[in-house]
Each structure stands twice: as C-alpha cells, then as structure tokens.
N, C-alpha and C positions, 0 to 999 in steps of 0.2 A: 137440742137443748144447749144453750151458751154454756160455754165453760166455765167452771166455780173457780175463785179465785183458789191457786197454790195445788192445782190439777199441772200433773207431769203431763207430757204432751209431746210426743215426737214430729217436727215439723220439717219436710225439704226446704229449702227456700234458695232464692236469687236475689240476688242485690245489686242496684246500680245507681252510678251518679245520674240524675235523670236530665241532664242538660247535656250529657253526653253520650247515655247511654250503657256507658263501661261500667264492666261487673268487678265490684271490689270482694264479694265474697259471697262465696255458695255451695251448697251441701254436696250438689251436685258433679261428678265424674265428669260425665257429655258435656254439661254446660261449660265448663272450665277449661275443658279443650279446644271447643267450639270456639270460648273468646281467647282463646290462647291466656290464660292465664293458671293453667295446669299445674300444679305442685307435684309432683310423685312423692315428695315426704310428707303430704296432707292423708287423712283419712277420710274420703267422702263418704257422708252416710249423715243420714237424718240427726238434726240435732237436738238434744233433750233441753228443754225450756218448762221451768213451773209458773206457771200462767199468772199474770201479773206482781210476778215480785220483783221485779227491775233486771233478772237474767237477760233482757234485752232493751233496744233503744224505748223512749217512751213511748212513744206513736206507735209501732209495732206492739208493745204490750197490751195497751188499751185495745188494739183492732182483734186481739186475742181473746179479751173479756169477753167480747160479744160476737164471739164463733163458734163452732161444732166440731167435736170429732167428725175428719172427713173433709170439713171445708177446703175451696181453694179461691184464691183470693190475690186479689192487687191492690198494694197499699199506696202514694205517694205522703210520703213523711215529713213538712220542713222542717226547716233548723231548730225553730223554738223544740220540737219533740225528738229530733237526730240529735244531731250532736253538737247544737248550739249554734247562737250566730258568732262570727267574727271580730273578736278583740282587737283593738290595736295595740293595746294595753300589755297585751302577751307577746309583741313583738319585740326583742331588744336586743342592743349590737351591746357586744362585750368583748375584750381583749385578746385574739387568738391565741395570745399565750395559755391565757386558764382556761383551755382543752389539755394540757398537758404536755405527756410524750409525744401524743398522736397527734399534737396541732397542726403540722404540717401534710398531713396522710389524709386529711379533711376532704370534702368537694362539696357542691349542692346538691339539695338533693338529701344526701344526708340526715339520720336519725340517730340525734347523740343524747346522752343524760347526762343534763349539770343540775346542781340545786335541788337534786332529788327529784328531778322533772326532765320528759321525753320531749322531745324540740326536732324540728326541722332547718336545717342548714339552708338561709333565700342568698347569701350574699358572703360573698369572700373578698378583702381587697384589705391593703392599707391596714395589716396589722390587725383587725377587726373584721368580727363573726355578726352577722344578722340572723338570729334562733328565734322562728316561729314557734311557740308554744301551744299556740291553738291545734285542736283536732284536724287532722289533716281532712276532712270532712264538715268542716264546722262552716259554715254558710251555705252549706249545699243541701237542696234538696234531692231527696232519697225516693227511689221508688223499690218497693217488693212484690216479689211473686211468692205466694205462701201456700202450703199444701199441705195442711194436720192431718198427719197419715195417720196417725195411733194416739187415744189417752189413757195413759198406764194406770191400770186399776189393781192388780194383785202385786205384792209384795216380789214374787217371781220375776216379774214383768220389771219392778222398779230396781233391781238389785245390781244389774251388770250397765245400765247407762246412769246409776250414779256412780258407782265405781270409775267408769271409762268419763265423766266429765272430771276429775279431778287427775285421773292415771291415763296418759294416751297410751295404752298398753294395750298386745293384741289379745281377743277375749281367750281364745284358746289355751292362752299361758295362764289363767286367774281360774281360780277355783271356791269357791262361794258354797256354804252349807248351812240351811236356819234350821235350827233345834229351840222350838220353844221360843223364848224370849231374850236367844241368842244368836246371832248374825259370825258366822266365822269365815274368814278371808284369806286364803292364801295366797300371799304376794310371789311375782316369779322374779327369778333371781337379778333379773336384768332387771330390775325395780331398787334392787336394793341401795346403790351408789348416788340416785337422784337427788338432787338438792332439796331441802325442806321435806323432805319424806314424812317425819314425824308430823310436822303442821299438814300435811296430805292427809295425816292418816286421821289425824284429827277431828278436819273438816270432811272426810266419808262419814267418819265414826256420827257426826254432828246432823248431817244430810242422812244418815239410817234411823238416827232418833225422831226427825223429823217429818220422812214422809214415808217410813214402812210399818206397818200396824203390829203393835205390841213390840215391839225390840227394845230391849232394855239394856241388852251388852253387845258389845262387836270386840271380836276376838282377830286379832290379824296375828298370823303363822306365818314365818320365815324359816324354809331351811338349807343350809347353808351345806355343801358336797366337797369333800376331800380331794382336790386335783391331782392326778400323779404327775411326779417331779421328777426331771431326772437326777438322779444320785445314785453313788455307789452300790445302792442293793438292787436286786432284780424287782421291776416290777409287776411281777407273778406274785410278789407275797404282798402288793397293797390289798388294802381292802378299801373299800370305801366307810368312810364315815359321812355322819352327819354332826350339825351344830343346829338346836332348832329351838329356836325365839320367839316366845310368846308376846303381846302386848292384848293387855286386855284393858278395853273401856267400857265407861259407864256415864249417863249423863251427868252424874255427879261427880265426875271422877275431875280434880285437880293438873294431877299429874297420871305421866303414862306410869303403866305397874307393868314390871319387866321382869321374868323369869325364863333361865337359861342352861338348858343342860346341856353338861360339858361331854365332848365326844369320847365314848367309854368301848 
C-alpha cells in the first residue's frame, strides 16, 4: 500500500551527481568510506522523512507518495525537481573589501555568507569576489538509491527520531516518558549550551503535537550537577547538588513557562 501523505518513514539512501557519479550524501557508514567521502563526526543511520511534506528534494518526495514500507528504488531527479536550474542572475562580483577582516584569508572554492545568503567563492583577482549564490547542485541532475526500511506507526516508534532530527545528540543520553497526554524529555547536559535551544525545543514540542497521538503537553527537564572546585575546604564535605528546570508546553502556549528550584 503507497504511503499516505505525512506518514514517518525511515529511509537509507545514496546520492550522487549522476554525470559523475559522486556521492554528495548518504545515510550509509560502507558507502561513505567506500567513495571516500567518510565523516567520523556524521552519524550514519537511516534518515526520518514525513512523506511528502517537502523534508526532502521534490522529485525524491513525489517518488515517496507512491511507495511501500519496504520498497527499494532508484530515482534520477532533474533540476526543475533537485535543486533548480542555474541562474546567472545569482552570480555576482562584489568588492573583496566587504568580506571584511577575513578578506584576505579567502580562496575558491569557498562558502561564505553576505546579504544573509550562502554563496560560493568562482573567482579572486583585482580587488574583486565572484559569489555564486546558486545551489551548489543546481543544474545537476541527481540520482537516488532509496530503501524504506520502516513506517513509524506507534507513538514509541515516533518519539526518539523526532527528538534526534532536531537534537544530534546520542540516544543514550535522552530520556523520554509519555504519561497520558503528556510527552516528558529530559535533555542531557551537553545539550544545555547549544545555540537556539529554546527555538529546538520548540520545534520538538510542535513536531510531538503533530505526529504523536493524543499529546497535548511536552515537558522538557534539565538538571543541572554541582561540580567540585577546588578551594580551601576539603572536598569530603561537598555534596552534590542539583538545579532542575522545568519548561513545559502546550500547543497554545505563547511563551515558554519556566519553573526552577533553587539548590537547597
């Protein structure tokens, strides 16, 4: 049975420039080493996709409508459905001064942000930057190797890879409990410093309203451990404390609602 639009769906997949052959991206450990394009800071493992809501390129979404848990499949994607054709429009030389400090520390190659926009460095000379703005994939056709390994159907199922698409954080340190029509999340502590946390938590809290049945609140729990220091008294007499932070939401809810109690 094709899969219903806004079905979770764990898929492997492979990706390549198909005029060249080379893999720009894939879920897969083997493969990445294989084309020598290995990350050791990547986490390889199936990626969560909700079936045609635009979580991926167009062409890849559509090919998703009309598949099975299970399927495995090869797509080739053009531009119009990847990730466009080729502007010229987007290509434009500007003054190497307004890069800044760093205008000099430049080269091609290069992926810098002016204008609130990510750009590609084609040309250095004479004072003057050539900043492609187009998709560095934008006139290419794409081919995929696709394999829907799982469609998450229990709330259990859905709870730790919506967490993990907004938090790259290892599962083992998250701790997750549904009570009712309540979702509670304890964040681990190496989460606490990230940039945007609040808007993260947000957008879980938004993604649990959305595709886990019946949840009405998500509670995220922080707690915070007393490190010993050294100073003057022995540390025999620390003890440990905690500092532990609630956030609880609601789909109605405005703002976060924060309650903290202080280490006693």
């Amino acid at each position: 049975m094709p899969l219903e639009k806004g079905s979770l769906v764990l898929i492997d997949l492979i990706a390549k420039v198909k005029d060249t052959d080379k893999i720009f991206d894939t879920t897969i450990e083997e493969a990445a080493k294989k084309a020598d394009v290995y990350d050791p800071a990547h986490n390889y493992e199936p990626r969560l996709v909700s079936v045609g809501e635009g979580w991926v390129i167009k062409g890849l979404d559509e090919a998703l409508t009309n598949a099975s848990s299970g399927d495995k499949f090869n797509i080739d994607i053009a531009p119009a459905k990847g990730f466009g054709e080729r502007d010229h429009n987007k290509v434009r030389m500007i003054p190497q001064r307004k890069l800044g400090d760093k205008a000099n520390e430049i080269k091609v190659g290069d992926v810098i942000e002016i204008d609130d926009r990510a750009g590609t460095i084609r040309y250095i000379g004479s004072g003057r930057v050539q900043v492609d703005f187009n998709h560095k994939f934008a006139g290419r056709t794409l081919s995929y190797d696709i394999s829907i390994i799982k469609k998450l159907e229990s709330n259990d199922d859905k709870i730790m890879p919506l967490i993990k698409r907004r938090l790259a954080l290892d599962t083992k340190n998250l701790r997750t409990k549904l009570d009712g029509e309540l979702l509670q999340i304890e964040l681990p502590e190496e989460s606490f410093l990230i940039e945007g946390l609040q808007v993260i938590k947000r957008a879980i809290a938004n993604d649990a309203f959305k595709f886990l049945e019946g949840i009405k609140n998500v509670k995220f729990l922080e707690t915070y451990s007393l490190q010993p220091t050294s100073t003057s008294r022995s540390t025999d007499n620390l003890q440990e404390k905690t500092d532990e932070s609630t956030s609880s939401i609601t789909p109605q809810a405005q703002e976060l609602e924060s309650t903290t109690k202080q280490p006693g």
